[in-house]
C-alpha positions as CSV (number, residue, x, y, z in Angstrom):
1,X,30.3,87.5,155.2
2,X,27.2,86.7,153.4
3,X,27.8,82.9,153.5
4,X,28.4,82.5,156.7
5,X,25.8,84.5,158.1
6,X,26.9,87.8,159.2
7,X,24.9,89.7,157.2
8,X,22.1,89.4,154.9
9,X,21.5,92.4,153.9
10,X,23.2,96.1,152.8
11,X,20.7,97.5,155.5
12,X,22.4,95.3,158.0
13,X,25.7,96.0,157.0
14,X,25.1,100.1,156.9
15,X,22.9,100.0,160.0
16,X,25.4,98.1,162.1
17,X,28.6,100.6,160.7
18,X,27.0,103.2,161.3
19,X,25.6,102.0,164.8
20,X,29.3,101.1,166.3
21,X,30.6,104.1,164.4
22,X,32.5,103.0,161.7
23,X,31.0,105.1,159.2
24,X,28.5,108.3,159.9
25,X,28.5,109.8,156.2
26,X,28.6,108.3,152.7
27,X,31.6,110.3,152.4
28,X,33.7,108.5,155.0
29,X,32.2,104.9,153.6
30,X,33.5,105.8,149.4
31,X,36.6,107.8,150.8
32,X,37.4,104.4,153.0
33,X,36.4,101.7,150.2
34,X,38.1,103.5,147.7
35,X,41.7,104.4,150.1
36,X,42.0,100.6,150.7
37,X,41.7,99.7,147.2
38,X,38.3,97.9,147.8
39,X,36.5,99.4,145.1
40,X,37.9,101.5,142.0
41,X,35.3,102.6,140.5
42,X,31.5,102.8,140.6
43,X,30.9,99.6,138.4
44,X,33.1,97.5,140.6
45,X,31.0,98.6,143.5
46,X,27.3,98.6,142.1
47,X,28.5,95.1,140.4
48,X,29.9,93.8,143.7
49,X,26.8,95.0,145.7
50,X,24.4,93.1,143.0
51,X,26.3,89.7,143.0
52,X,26.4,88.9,146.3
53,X,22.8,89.9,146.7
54,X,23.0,92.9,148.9
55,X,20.9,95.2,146.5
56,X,18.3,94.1,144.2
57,X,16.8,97.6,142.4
58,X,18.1,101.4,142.8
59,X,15.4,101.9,145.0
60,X,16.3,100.0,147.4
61,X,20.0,101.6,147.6
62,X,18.1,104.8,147.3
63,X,15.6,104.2,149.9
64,X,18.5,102.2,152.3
65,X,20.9,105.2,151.9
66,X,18.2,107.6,152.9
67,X,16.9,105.8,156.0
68,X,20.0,105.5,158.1
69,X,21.0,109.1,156.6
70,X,23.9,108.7,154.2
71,X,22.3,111.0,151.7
72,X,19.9,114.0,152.5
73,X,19.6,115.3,148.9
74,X,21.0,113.8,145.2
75,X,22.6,116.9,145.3
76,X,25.1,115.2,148.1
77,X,25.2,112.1,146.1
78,X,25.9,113.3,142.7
79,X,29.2,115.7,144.5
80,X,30.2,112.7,146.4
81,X,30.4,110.5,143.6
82,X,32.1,113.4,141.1
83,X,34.4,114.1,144.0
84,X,35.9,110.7,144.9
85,X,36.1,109.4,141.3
86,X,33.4,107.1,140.9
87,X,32.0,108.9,137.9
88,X,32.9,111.8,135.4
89,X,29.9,112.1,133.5
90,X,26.3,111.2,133.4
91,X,26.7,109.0,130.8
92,X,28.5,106.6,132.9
93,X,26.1,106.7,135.5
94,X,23.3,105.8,132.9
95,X,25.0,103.6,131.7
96,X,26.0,102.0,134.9
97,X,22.8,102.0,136.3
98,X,20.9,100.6,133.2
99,X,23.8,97.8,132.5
100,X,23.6,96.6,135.7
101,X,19.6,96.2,136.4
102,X,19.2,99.0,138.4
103,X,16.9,101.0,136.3
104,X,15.0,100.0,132.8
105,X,12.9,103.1,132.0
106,X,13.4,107.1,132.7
107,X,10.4,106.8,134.3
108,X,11.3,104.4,137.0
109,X,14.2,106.7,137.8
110,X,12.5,109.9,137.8
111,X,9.6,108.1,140.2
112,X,12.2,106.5,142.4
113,X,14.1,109.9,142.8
114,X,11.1,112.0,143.6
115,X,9.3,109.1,145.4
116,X,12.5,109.2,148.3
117,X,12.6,112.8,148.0
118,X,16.0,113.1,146.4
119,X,14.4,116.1,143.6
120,X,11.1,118.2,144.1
121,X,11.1,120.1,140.3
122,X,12.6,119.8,137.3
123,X,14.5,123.0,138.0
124,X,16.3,121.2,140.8
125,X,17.5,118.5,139.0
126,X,18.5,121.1,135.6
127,X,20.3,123.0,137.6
128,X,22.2,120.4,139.6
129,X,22.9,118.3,136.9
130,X,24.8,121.4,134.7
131,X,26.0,122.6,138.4
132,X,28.5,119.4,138.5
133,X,28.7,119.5,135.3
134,X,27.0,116.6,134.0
135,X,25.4,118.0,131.2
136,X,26.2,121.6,129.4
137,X,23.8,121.0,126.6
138,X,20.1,120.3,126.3
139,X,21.5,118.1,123.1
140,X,23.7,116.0,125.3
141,X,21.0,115.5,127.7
142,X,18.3,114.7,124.6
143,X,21.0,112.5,122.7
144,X,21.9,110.7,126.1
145,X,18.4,109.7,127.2
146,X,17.6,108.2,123.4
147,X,21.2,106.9,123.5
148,X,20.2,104.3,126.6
149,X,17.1,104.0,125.7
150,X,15.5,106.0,128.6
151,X,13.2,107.6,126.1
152,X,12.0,106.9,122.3
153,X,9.8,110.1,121.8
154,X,8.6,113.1,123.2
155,X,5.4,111.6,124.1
156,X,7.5,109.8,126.7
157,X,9.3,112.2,127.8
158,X,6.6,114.9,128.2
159,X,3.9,112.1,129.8
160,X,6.6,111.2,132.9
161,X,7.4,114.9,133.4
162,X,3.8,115.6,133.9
163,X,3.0,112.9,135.4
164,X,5.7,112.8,138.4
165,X,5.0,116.6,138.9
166,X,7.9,117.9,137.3
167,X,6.1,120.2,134.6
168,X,3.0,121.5,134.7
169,X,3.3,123.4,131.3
170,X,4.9,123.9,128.4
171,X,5.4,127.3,129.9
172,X,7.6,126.4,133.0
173,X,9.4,123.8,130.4
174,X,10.6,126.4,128.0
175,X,11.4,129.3,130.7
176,X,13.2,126.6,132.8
177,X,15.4,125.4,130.1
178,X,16.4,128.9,128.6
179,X,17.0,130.3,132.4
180,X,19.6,127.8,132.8
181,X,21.3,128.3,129.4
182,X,20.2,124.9,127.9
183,X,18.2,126.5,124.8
184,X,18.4,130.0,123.9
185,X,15.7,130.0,121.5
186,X,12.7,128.4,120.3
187,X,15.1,127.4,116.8
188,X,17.6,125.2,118.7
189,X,14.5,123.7,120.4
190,X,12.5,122.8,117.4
191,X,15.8,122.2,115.5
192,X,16.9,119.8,118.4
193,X,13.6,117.8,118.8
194,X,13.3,117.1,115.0
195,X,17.2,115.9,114.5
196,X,16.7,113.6,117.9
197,X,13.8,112.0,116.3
198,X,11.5,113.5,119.0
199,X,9.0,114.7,116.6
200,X,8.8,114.6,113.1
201,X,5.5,117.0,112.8
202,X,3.7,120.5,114.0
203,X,0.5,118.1,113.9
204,X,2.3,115.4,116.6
205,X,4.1,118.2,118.6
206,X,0.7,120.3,119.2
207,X,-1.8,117.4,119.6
208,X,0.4,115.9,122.7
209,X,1.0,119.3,124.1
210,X,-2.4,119.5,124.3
211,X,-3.1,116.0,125.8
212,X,-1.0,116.3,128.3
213,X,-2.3,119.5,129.3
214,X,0.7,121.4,128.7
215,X,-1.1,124.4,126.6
216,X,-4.5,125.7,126.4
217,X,-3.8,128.5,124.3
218,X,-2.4,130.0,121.5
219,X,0.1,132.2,123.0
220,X,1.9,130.1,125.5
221,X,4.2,128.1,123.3
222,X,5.8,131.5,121.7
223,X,6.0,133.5,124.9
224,X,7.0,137.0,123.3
225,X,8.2,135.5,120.1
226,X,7.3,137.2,116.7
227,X,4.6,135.8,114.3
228,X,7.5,136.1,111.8
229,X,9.9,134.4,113.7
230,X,7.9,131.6,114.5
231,X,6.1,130.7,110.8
232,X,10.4,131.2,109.4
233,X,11.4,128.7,111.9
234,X,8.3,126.3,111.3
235,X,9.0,126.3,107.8
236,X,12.2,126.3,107.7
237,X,12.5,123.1,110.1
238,X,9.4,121.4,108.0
239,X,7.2,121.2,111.1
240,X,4.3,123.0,108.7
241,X,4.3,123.6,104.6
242,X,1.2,125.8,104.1
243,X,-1.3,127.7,106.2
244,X,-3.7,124.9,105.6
245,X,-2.2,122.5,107.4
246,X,-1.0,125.3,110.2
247,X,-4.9,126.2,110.6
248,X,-6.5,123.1,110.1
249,X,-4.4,121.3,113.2
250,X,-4.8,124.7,115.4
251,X,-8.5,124.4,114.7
252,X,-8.4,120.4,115.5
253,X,-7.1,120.5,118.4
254,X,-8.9,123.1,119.9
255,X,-5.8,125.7,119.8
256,X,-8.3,128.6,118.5
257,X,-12.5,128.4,117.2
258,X,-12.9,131.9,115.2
259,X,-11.0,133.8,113.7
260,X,-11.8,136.4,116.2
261,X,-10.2,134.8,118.7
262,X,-6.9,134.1,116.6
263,X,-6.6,137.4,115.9
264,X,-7.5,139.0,119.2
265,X,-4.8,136.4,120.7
266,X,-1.9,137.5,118.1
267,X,-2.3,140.8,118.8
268,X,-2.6,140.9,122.5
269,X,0.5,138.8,123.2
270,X,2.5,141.4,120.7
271,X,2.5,139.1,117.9
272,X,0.6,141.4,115.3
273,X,0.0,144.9,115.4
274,X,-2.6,144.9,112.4
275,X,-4.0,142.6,110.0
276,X,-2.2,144.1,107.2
277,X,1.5,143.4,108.9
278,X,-0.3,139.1,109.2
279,X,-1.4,139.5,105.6
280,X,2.3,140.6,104.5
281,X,3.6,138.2,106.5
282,X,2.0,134.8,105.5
283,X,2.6,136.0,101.8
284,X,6.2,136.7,102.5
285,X,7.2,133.0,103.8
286,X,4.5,131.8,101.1
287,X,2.2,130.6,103.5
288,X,-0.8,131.9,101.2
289,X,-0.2,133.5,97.5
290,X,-3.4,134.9,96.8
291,X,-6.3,136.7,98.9
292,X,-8.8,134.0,97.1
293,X,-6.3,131.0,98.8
294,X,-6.9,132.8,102.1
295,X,-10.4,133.9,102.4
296,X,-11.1,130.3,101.1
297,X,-9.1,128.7,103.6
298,X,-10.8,130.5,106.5
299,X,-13.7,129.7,105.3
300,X,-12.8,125.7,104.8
301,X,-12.0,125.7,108.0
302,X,-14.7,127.2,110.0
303,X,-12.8,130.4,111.0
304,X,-15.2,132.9,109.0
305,X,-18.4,131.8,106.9
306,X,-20.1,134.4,104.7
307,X,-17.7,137.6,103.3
308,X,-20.2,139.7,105.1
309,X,-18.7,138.2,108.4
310,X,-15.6,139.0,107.1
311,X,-16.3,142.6,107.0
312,X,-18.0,142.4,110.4
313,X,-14.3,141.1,111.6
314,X,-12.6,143.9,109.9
315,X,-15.3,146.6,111.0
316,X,-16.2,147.7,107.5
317,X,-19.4,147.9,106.0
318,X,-17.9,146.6,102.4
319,X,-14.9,144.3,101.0
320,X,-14.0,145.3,97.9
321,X,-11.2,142.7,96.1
322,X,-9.1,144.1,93.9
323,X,-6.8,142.3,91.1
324,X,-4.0,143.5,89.8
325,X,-5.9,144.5,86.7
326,X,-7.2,146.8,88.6
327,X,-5.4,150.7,87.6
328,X,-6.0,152.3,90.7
329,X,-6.4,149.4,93.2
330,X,-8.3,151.9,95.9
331,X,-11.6,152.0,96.9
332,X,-12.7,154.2,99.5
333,X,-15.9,154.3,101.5
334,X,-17.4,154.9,105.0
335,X,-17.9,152.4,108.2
336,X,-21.2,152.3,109.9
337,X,-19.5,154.8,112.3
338,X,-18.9,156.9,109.5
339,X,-14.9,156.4,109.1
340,X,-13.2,156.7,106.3
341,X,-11.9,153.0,105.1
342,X,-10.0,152.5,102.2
343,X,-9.6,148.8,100.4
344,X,-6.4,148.8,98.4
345,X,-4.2,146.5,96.5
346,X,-0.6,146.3,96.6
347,X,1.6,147.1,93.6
348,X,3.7,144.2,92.9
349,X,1.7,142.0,95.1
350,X,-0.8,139.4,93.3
351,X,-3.4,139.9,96.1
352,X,-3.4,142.1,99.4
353,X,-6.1,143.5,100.4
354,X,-5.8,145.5,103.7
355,X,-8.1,147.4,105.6
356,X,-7.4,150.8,107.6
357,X,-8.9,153.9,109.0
358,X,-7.4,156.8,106.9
């Protein structure tokens, strides 16, 4: 047909079916080609389409299909295509798409598909793809995308889904994903990041959240987490090794600038409920192992300067450090409001030192 001049384009060919009224949906058009034996499957017809010339790039089926009103949303496409056979998974279609030329990069996908209209939000396209069951797992989805070489690293991933509008934050990324049931925690998250080869450290992960934009503070990527929860889990998954290197990189990239403001943030966001539970805490996972380690580190680092700062922090008008030498391991004296504080080691414990109103 193409030889001999009747057509020279797909336009031409679905503008003038649909104009004498041969075809009015996409529906009619796959149900038809595929009744008649013209086309079997999905490859046969985006290979067929390709080699005689009638579509050069995705977006120009996308935007073709669109114009002369095949398709309204990809949610009509993606049923279609389930329904009459075409494909059974999404890893088919990627690896239809990118076989054939249609696509190179996720990136030229997720532009094309928002550019014609076909998805608005992330959300739209999370929940449509599990909808018609195309995905079930944030794994599949991670492993797939690596698999074809749509993405290489989170940097990638996490630059296009800002950059087309898709995210905003880090927020709206994590909420999204657990609302419809592809992570249930912040574990399989990390966990699944770090086996895919997404990110190999807390350093990498936090300075391109921050690039991007996709945190400004300290509490947004543990939502109502526990302090406990989340040093276990970076531990555990090797993302940080001790509180230096957890501190240090918050500091660096801008995550917190005193220690007032680390402390104030914990708290608020349910984290903490007194320095004493952070203390027990760090020493537990073996974060820090003595008070000297941790009042040095703070200091290193810019969080506190002097030890009279220090007890400004703490509201107390002395620090006394105790060591385990110490029999008694209590001091008690009065705040400049005239409190009663007490200073005391823990038995068993090679540092703690905790301050409380009595």
């Amino acid at each position: 047909m193409q030889t001999v001049g009747l057509i020279h384009t797909l336009e031409q060919c679905l503008n003038r079916m649909q104009t004498v009224g041969l075809i009015h949906t996409l529906e009619q058009c796959l149900n038809r080609m595929q009744t008649v034996g013209l086309i079997h499957t999905l490859e046969q017809c985006l290979n067929r389409m390709q080699t005689v010339g009638l579509i050069h790039t995705l977006e120009q089926c996308l935007n073709r299909m669109q114009t002369v009103g095949l398709i309204h949303t990809l949610e009509q496409c993606f049923n279609r295509m389930q329904t009459v056979g075409l494909i059974h998974t999404l890893e088919q279609c990627l690896n239809r798409m990118q076989t054939v030329g249609l696509i190179h990069t996720l990136e030229q996908c997720l532009n094309r598909m928002q550019t014609v209209g076909l998805i608005h939000t992330l959300e739209q396209c999370l929940n449509r793809m599990q909808t018609v069951g195309l995905i079930h797992t944030l794994e599949q989805c991670l492993n797939r995308m690596q698999t074809v070489g749509l993405i290489h690293t989170l940097e990638q991933c996490l630059n296009r889904m800002q950059n087309v509008g898709l995210i905003h934050t880090l927020e709206q990324c994590l909420n999204r994903m657990q609302t419809v049931g592809l992570i249930h925690t912040l574990e399989q998250c990390l966990n699944r990041m770090q086996t895919v080869g997404l990110i190999h450290t807390l350093e990498q992960c936090l300075n391109r959240m921050q690039t991007v934009g996709l945190i400004h503070t300290l509490c947004r990527p543990w939502g109502s987490s526990t302090l406990e929860q989340c040093l276990n889990r970076m531990q555990t998954v090797g993302l940080i090794h001790t509180l230096e290197q957890c501190l240090n990189r918050m500091q660096t990239v801008g995550l917190i600038h005193t220690l007032e403001q680390c402390l104030n943030r914990m708290q608020t966001v349910g984290l903490i409920h007194t320095l004493e539970q952070c203390l027990n805490r760090m020493q537990t996972v073996g974060l820090i192992h003595t008070l000297e380690q941790c009042l040095n580190r703070m200091q290193t680092v810019g969080l506190i300067h002097t030890l009279e700062q220090l007890e400004s922090e703490l509201g107390l008008n002395q620090v006394t450090v105790w060591s385990p030498e110490v029999a008694s391991g209590f001091c008690w004296h009065r705040d400049p409001g005239g409190a009663q504080v007490c200073s005391r080691w823990q038995p068993g414990s090679p540092f703690i030192v905790a301050a409380f109103e009595n």
